[in-house]
Backbone of each chain as nested JSON, in Angstrom:
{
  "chains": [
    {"id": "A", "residues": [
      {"number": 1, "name": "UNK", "atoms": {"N": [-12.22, 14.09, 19.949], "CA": [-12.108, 13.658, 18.552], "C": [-11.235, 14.614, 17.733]}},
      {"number": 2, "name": "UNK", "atoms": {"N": [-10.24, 15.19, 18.155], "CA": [-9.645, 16.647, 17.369], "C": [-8.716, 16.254, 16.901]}},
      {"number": 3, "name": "UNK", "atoms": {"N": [-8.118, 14.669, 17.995], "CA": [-6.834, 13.895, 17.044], "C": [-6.961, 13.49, 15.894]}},
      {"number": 4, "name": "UNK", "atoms": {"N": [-8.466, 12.795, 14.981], "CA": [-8.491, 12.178, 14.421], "C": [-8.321, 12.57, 13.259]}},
      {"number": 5, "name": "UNK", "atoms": {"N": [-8.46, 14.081, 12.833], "CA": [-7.661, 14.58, 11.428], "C": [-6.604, 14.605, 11.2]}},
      {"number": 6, "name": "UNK", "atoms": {"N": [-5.556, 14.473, 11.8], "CA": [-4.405, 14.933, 12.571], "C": [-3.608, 13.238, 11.651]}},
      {"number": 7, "name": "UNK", "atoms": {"N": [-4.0, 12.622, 12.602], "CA": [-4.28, 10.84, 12.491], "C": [-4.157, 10.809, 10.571]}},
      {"number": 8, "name": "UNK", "atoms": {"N": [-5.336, 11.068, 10.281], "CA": [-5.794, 10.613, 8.943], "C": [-4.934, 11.626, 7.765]}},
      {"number": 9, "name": "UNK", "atoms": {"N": [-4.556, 12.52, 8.022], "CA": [-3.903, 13.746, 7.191], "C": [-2.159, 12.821, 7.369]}},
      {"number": 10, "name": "UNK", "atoms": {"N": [-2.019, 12.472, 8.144], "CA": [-0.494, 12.436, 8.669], "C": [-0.456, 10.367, 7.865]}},
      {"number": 11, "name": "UNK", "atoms": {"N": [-1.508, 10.099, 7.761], "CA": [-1.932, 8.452, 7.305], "C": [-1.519, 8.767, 5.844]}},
      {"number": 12, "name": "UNK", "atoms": {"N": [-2.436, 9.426, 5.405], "CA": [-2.711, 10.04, 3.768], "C": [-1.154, 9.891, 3.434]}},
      {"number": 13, "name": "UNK", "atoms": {"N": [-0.776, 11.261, 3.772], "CA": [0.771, 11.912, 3.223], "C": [1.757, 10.871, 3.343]}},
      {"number": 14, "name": "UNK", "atoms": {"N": [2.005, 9.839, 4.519], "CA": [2.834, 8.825, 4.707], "C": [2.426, 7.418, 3.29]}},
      {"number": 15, "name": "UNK", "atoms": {"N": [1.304, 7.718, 3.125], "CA": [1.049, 6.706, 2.481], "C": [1.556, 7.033, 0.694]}},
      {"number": 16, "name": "UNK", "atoms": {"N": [1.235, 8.37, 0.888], "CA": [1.617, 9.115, -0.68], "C": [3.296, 8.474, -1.384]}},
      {"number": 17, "name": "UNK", "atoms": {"N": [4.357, 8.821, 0.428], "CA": [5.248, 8.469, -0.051], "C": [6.141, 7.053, 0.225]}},
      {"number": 18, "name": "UNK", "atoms": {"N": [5.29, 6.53, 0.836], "CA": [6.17, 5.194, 1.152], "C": [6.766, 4.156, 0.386]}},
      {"number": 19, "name": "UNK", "atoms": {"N": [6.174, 4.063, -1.045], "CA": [6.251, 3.268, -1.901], "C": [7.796, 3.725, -2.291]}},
      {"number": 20, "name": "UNK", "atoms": {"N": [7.873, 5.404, -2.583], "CA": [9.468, 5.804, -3.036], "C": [10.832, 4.55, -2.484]}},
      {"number": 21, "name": "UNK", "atoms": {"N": [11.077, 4.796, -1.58], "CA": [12.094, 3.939, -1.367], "C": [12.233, 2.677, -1.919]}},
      {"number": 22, "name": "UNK", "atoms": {"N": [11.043, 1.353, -2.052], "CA": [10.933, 0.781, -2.655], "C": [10.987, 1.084, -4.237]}},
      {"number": 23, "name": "UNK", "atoms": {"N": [10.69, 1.799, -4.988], "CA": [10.803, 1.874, -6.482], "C": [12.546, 2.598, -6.558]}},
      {"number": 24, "name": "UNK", "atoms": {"N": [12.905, 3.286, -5.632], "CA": [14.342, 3.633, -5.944], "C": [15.293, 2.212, -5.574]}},
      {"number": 25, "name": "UNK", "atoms": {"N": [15.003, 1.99, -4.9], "CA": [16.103, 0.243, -4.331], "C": [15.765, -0.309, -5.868]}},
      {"number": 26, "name": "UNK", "atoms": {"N": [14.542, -0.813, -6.233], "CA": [14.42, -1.743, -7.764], "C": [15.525, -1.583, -8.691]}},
      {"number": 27, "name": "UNK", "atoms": {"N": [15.56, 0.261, -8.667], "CA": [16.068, 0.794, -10.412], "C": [17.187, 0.361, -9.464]}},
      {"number": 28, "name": "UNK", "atoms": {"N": [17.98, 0.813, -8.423], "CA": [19.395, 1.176, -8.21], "C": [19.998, -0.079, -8.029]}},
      {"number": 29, "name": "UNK", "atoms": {"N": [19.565, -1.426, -7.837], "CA": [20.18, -2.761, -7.677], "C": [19.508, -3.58, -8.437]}},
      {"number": 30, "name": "UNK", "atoms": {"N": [17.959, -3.339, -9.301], "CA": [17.98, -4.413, -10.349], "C": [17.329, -5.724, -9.715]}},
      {"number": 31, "name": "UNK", "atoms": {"N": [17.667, -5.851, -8.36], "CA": [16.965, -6.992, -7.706], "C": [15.663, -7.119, -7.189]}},
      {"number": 32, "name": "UNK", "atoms": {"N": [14.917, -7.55, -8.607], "CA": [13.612, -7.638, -7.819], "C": [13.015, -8.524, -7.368]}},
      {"number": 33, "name": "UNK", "atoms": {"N": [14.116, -9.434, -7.455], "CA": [13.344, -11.259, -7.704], "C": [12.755, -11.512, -5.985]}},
      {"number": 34, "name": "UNK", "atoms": {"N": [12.714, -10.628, -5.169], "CA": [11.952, -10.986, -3.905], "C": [10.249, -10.307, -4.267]}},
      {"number": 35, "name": "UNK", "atoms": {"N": [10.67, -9.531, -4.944], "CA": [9.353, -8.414, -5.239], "C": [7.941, -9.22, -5.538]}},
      {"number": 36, "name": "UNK", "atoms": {"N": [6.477, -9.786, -5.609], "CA": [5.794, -10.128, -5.649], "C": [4.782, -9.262, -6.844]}},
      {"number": 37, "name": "UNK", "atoms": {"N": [5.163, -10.063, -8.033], "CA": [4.287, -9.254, -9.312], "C": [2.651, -8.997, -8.987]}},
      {"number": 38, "name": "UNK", "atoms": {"N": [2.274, -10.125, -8.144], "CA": [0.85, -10.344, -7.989], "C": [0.802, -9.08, -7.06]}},
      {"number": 39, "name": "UNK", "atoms": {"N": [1.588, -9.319, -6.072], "CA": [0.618, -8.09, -5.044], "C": [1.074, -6.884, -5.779]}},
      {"number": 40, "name": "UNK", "atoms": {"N": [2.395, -6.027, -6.501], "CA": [2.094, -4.606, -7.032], "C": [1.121, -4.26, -7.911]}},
      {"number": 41, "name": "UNK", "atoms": {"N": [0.906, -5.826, -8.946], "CA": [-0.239, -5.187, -9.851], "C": [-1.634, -4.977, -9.108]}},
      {"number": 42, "name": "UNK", "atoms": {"N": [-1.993, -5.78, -8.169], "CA": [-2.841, -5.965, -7.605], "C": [-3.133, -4.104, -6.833]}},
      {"number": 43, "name": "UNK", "atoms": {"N": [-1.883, -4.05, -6.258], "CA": [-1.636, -2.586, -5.427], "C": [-2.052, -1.623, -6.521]}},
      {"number": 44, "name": "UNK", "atoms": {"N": [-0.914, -1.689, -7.609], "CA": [-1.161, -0.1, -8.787], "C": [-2.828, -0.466, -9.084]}},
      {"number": 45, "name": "UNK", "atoms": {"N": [-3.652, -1.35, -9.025], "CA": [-4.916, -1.654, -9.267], "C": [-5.89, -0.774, -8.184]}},
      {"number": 46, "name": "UNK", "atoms": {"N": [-5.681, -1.139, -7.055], "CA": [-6.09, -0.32, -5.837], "C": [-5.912, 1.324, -6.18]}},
      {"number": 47, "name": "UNK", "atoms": {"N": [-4.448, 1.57, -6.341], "CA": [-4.732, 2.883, -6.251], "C": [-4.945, 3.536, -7.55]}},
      {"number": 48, "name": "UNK", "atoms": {"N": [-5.166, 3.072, -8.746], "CA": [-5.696, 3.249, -9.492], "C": [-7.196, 3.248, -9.187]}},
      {"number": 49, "name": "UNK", "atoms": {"N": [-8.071, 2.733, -8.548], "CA": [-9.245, 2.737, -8.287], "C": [-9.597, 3.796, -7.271]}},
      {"number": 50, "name": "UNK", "atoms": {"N": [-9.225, 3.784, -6.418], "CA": [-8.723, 5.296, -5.118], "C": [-8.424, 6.498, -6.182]}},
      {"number": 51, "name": "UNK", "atoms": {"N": [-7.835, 6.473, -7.06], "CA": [-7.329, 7.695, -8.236], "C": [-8.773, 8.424, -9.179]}},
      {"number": 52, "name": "UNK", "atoms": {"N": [-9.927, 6.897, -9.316], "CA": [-11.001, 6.934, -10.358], "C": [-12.011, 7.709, -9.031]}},
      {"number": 53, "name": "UNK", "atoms": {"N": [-11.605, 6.911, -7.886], "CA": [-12.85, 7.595, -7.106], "C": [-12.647, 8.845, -6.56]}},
      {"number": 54, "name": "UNK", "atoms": {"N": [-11.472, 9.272, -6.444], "CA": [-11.668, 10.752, -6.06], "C": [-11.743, 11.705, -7.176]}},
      {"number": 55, "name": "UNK", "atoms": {"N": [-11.893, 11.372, -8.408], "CA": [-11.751, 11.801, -9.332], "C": [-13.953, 12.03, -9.508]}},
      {"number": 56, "name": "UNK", "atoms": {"N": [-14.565, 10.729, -9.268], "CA": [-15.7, 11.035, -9.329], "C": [-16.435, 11.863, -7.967]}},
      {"number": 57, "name": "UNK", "atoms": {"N": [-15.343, 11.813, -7.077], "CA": [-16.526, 12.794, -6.421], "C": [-15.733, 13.685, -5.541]}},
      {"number": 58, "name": "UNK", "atoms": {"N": [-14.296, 14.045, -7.067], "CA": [-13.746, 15.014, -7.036], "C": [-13.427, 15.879, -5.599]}},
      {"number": 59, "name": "UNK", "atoms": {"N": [-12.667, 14.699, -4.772], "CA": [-11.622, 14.398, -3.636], "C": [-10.588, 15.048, -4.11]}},
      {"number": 60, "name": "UNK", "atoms": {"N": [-9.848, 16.548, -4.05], "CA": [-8.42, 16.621, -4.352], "C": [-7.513, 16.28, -3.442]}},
      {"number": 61, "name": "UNK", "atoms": {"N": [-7.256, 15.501, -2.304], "CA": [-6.096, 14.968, -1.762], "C": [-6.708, 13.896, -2.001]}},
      {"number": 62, "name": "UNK", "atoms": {"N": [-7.691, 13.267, -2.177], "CA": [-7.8, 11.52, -2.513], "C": [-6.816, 11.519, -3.891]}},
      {"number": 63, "name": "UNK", "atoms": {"N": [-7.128, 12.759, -4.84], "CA": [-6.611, 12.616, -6.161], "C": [-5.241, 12.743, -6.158]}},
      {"number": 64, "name": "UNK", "atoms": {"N": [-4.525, 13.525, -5.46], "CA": [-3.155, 13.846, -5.436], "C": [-2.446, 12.732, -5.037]}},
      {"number": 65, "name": "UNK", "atoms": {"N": [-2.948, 12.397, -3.089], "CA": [-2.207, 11.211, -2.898], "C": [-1.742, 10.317, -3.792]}},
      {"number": 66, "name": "UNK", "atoms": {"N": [-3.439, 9.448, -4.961], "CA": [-2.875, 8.439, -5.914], "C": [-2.508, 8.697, -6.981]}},
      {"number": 67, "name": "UNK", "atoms": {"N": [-2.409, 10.087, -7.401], "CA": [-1.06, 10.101, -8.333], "C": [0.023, 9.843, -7.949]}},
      {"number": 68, "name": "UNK", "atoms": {"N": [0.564, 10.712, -6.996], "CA": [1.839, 9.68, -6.206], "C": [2.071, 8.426, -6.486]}},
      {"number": 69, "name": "UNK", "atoms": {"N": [1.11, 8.002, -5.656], "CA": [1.132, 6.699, -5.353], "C": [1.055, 5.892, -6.617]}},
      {"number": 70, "name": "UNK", "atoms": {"N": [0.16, 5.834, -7.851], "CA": [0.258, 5.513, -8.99], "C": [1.825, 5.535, -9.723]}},
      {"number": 71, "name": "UNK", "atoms": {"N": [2.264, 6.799, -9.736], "CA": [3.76, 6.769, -10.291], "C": [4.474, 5.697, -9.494]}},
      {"number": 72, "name": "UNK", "atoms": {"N": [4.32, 5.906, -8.301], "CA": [5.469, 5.394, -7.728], "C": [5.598, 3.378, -7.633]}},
      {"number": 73, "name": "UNK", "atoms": {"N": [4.474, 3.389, -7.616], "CA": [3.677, 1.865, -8.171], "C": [3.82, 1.532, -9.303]}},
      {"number": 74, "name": "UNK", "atoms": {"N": [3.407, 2.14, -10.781], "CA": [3.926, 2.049, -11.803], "C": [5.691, 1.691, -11.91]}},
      {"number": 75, "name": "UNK", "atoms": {"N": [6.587, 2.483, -11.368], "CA": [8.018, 2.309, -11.323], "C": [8.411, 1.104, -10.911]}},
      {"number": 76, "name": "UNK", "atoms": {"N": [7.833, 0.795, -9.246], "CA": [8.488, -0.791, -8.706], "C": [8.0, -1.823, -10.058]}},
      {"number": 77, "name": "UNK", "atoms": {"N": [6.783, -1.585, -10.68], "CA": [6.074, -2.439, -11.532], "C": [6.961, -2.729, -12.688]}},
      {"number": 78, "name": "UNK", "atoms": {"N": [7.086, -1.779, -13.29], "CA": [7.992, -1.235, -14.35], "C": [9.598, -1.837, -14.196]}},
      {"number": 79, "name": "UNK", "atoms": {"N": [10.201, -1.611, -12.835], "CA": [11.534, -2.075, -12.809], "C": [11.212, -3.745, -12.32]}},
      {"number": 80, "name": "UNK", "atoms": {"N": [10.341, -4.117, -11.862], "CA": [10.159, -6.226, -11.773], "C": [9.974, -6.24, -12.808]}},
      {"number": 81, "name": "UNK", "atoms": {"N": [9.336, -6.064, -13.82], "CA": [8.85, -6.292, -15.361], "C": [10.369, -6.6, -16.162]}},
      {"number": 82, "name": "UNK", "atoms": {"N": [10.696, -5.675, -16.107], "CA": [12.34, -5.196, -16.885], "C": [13.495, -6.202, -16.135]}},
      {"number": 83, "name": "UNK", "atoms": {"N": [13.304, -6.419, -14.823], "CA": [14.871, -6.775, -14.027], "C": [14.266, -8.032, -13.799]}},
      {"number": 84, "name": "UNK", "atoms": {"N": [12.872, -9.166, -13.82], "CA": [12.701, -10.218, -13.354], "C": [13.326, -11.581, -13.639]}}
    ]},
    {"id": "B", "residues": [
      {"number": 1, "name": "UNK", "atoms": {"N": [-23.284, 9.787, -10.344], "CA": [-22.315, 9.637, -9.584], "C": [-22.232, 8.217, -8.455]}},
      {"number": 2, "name": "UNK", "atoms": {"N": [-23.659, 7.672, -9.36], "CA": [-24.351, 6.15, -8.564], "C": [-22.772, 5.111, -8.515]}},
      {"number": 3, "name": "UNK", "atoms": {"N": [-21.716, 5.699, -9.802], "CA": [-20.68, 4.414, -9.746], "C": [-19.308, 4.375, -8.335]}},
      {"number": 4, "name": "UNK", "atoms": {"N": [-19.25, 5.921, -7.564], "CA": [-18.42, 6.315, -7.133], "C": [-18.462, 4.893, -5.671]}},
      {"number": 5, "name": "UNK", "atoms": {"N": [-19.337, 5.245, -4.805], "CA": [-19.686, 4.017, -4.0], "C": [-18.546, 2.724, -4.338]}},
      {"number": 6, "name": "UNK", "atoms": {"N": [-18.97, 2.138, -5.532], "CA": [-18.422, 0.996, -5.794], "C": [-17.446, 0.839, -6.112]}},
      {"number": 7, "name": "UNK", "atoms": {"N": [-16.715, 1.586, -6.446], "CA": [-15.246, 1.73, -6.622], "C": [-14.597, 2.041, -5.483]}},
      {"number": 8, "name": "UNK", "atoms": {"N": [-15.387, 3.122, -4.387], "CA": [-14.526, 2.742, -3.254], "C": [-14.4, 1.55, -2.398]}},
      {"number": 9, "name": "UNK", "atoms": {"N": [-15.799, 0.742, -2.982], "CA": [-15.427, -0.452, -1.965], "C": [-14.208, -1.562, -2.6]}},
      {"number": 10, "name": "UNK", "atoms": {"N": [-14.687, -1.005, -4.033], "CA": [-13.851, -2.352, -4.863], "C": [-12.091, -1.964, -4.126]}},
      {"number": 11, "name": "UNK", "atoms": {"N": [-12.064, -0.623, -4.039], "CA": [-10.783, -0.389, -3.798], "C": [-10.017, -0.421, -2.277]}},
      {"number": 12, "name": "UNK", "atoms": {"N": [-11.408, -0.549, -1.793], "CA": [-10.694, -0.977, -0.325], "C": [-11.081, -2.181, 0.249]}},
      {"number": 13, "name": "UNK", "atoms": {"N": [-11.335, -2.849, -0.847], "CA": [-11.437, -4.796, -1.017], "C": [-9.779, -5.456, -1.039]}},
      {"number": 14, "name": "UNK", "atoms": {"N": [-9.696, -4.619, -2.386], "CA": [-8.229, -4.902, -2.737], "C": [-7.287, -4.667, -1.932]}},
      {"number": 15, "name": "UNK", "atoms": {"N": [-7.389, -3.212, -1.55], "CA": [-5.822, -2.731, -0.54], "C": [-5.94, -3.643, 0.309]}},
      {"number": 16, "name": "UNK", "atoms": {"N": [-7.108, -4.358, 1.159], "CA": [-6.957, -4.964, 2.202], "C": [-6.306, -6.629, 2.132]}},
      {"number": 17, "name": "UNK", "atoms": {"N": [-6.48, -7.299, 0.33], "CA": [-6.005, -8.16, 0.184], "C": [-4.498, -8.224, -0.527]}},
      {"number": 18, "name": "UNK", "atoms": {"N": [-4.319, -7.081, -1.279], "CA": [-3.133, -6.725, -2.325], "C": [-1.981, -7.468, -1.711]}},
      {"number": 19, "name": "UNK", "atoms": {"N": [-1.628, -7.19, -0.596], "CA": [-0.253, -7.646, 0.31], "C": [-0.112, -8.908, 0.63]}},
      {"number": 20, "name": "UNK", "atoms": {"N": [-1.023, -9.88, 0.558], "CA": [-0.953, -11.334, 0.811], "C": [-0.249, -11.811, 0.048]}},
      {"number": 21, "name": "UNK", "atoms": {"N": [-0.43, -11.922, -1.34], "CA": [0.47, -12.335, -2.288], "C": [2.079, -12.565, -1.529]}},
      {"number": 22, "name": "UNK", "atoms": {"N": [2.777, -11.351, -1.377], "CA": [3.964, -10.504, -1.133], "C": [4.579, -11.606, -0.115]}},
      {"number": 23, "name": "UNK", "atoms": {"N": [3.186, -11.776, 1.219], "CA": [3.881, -11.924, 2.277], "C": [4.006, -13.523, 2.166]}},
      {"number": 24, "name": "UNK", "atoms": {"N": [3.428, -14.139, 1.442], "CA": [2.711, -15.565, 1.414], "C": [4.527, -15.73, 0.429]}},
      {"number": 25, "name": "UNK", "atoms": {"N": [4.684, -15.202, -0.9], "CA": [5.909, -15.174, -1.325], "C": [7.397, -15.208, -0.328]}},
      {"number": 26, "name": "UNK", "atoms": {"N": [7.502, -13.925, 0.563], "CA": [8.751, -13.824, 1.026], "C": [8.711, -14.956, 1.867]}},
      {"number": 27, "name": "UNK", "atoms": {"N": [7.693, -14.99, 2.83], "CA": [7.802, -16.82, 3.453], "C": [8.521, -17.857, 2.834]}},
      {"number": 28, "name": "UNK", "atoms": {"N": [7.555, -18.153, 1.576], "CA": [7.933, -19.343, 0.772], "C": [9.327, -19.095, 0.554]}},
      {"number": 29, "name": "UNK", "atoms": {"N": [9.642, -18.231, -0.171], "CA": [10.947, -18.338, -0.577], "C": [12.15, -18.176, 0.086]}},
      {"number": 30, "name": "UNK", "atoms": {"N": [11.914, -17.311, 0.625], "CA": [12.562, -17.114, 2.024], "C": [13.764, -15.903, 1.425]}},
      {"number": 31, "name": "UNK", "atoms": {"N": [13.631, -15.468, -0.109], "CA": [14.149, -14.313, -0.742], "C": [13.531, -12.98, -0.463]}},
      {"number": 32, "name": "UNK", "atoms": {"N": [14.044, -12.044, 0.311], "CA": [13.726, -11.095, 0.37], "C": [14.454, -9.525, 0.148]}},
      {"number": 33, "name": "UNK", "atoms": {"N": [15.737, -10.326, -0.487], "CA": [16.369, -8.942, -0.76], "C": [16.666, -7.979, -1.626]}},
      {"number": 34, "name": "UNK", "atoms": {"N": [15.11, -8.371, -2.331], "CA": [14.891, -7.582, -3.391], "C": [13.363, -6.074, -2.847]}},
      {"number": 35, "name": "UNK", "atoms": {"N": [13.052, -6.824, -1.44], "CA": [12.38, -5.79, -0.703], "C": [12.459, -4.365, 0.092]}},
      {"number": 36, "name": "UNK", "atoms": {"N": [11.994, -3.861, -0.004], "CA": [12.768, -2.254, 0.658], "C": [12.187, -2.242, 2.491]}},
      {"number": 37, "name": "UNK", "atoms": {"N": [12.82, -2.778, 2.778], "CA": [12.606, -2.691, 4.289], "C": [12.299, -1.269, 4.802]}},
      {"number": 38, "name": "UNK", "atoms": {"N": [12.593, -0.227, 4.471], "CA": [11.945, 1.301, 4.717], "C": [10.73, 1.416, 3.987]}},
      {"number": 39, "name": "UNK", "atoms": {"N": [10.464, 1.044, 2.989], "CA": [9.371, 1.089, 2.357], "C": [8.415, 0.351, 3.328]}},
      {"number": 40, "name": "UNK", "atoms": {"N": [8.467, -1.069, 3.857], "CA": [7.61, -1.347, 4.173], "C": [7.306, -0.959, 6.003]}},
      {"number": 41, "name": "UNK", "atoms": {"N": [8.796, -0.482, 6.255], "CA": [8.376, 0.003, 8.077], "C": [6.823, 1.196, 7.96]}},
      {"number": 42, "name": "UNK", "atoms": {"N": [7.295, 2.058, 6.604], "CA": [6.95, 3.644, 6.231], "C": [5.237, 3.002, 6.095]}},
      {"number": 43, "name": "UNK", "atoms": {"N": [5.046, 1.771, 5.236], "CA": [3.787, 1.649, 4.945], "C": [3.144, 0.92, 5.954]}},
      {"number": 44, "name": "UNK", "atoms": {"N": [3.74, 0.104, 7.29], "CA": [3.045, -0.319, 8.5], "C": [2.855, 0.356, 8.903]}},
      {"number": 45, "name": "UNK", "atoms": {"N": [4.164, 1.567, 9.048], "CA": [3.099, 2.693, 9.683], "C": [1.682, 3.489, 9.202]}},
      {"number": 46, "name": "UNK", "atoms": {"N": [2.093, 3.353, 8.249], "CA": [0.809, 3.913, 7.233], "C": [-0.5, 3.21, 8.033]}},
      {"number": 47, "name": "UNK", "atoms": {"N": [-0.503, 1.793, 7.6], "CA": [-1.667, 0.971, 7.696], "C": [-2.095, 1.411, 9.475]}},
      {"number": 48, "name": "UNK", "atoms": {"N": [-1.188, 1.588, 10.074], "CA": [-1.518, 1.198, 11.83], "C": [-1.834, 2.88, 11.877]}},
      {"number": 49, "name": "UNK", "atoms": {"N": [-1.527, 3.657, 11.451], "CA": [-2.311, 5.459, 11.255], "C": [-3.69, 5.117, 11.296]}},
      {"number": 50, "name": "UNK", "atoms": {"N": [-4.014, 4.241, 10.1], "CA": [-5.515, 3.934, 9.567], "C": [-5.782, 3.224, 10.154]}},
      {"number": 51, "name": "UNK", "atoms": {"N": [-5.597, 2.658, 10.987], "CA": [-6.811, 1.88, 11.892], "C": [-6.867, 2.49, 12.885]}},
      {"number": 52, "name": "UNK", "atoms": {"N": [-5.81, 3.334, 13.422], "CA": [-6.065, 4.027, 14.788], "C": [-7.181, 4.865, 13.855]}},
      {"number": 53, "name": "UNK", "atoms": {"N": [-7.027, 5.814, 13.358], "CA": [-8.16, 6.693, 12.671], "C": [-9.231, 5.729, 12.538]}},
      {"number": 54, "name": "UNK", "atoms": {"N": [-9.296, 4.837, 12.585], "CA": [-10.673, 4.046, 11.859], "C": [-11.138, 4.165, 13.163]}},
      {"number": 55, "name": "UNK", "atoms": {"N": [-10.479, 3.689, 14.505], "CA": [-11.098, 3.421, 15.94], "C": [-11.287, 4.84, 16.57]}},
      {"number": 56, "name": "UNK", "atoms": {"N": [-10.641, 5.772, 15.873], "CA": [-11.025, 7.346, 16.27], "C": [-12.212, 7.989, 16.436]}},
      {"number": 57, "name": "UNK", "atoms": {"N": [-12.262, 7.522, 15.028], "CA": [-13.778, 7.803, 14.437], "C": [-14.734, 6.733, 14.176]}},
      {"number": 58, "name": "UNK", "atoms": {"N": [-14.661, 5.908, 14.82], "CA": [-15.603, 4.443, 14.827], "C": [-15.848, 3.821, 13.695]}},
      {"number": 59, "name": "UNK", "atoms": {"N": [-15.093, 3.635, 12.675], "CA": [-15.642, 3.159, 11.159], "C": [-14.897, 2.239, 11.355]}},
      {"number": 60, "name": "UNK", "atoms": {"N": [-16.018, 1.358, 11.372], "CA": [-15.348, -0.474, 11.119], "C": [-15.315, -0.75, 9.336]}},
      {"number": 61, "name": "UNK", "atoms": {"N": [-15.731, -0.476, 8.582], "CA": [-14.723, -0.676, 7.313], "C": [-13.644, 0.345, 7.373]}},
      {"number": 62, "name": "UNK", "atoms": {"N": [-13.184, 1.059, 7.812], "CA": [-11.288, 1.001, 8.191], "C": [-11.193, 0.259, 8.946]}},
      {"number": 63, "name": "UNK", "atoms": {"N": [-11.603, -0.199, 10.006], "CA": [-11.171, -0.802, 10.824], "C": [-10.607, -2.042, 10.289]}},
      {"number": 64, "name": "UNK", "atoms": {"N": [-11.629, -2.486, 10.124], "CA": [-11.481, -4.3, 9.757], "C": [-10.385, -4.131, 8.375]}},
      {"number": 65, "name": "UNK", "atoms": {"N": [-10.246, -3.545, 7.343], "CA": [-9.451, -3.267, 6.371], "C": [-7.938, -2.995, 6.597]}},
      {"number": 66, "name": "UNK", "atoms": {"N": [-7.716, -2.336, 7.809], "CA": [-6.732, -2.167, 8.112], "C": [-6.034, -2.607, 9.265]}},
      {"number": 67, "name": "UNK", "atoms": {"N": [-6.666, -3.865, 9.876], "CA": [-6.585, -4.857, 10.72], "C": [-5.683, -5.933, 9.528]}},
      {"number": 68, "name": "UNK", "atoms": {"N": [-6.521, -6.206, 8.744], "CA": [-6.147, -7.207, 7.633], "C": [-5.023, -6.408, 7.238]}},
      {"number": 69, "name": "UNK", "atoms": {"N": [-4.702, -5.123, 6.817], "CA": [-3.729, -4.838, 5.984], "C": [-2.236, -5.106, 7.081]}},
      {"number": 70, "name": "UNK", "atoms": {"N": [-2.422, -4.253, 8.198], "CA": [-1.521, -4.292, 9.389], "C": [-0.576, -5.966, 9.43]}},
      {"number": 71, "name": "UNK", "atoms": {"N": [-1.641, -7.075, 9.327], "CA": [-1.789, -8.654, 9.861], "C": [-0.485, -8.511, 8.454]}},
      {"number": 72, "name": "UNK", "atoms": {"N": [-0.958, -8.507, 7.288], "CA": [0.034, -8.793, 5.829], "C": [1.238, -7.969, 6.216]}},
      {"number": 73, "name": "UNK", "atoms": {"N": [1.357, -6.527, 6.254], "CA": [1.953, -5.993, 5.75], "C": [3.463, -6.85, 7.722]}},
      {"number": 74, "name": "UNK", "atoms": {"N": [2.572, -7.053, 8.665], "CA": [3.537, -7.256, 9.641], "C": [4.403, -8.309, 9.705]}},
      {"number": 75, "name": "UNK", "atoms": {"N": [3.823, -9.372, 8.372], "CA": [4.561, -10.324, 8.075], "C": [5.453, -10.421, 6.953]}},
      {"number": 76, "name": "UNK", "atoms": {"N": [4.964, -9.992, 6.077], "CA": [6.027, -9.145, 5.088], "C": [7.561, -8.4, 5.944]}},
      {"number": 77, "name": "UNK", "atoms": {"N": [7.436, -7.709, 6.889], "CA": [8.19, -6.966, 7.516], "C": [8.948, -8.167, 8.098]}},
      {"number": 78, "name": "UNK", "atoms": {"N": [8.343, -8.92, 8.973], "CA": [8.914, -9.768, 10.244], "C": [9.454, -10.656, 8.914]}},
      {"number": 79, "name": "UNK", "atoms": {"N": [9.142, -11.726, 7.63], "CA": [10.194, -11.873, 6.616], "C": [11.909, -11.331, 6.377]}},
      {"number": 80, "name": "UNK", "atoms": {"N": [11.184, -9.995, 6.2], "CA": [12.401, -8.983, 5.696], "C": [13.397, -9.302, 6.722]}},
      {"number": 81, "name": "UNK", "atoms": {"N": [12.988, -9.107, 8.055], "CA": [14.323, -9.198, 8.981], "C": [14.813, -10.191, 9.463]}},
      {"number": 82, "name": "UNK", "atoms": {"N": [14.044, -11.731, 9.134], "CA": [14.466, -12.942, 9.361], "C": [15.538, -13.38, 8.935]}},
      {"number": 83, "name": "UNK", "atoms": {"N": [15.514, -12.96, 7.106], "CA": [16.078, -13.489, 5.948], "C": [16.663, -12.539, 5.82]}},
      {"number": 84, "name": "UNK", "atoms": {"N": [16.871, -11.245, 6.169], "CA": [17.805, -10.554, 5.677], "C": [18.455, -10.741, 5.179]}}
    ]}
  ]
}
């Protein structure tokens, strides 16, 4: 079982930044009209909730990850809103 | 700290449905080039981290959560490169 932090640490951090590329493509071409409003709000909703819960039982990489992840969710959100 | 519980489930209710929207969209429309194809290789990998970790450590709510997320997010992807 020694892989499985390994696994979940390397899950976390990938997950922190994956959204980036997606919110930089939005701003830099404007094209969001494939983008799906329902599922990001739905998403910045999630990790907004992941953000509240490590916050209550004061998780600091639960908390860090969804700040990331919050900004970077907020932005794709932010540039479909603006470019739709 | 009775509310923390429920917010993690609420929040890993959602992540597991958030992506349907997306994928149910790029189908229909068959527009997808407003999607970040690195974004979403970066976040299958993400999802398929978390279920191997879920089967690591035997937790079937990752499991099943990230079975469902894997199923969305692989059609979303297999979209992206149809319609390119």
């Amino acid at each position: 079982m020694t892989l499985a932090p390994y696994v979940g640490y390397l899950a976390a951090a990938l997950g922190t930044i994956c959204w980036i590329p997606q919110a930089w493509k939005a701003w830099r071409t404007r094209n969001t009209s494939g983008i799906s409003l329902v599922s990001n709000m739905l998403f910045l909703t999630t990790v907004s909730l992941w953000l509240l819960y490590g916050l209550l039982v004061s998780d600091w990489p639960i908390i860090i990850a969804n700040i990331f992840a919050v900004i970077a969710v907020l932005t794709i959100v932010a540039a479909k809103l603006k470019y739709k």
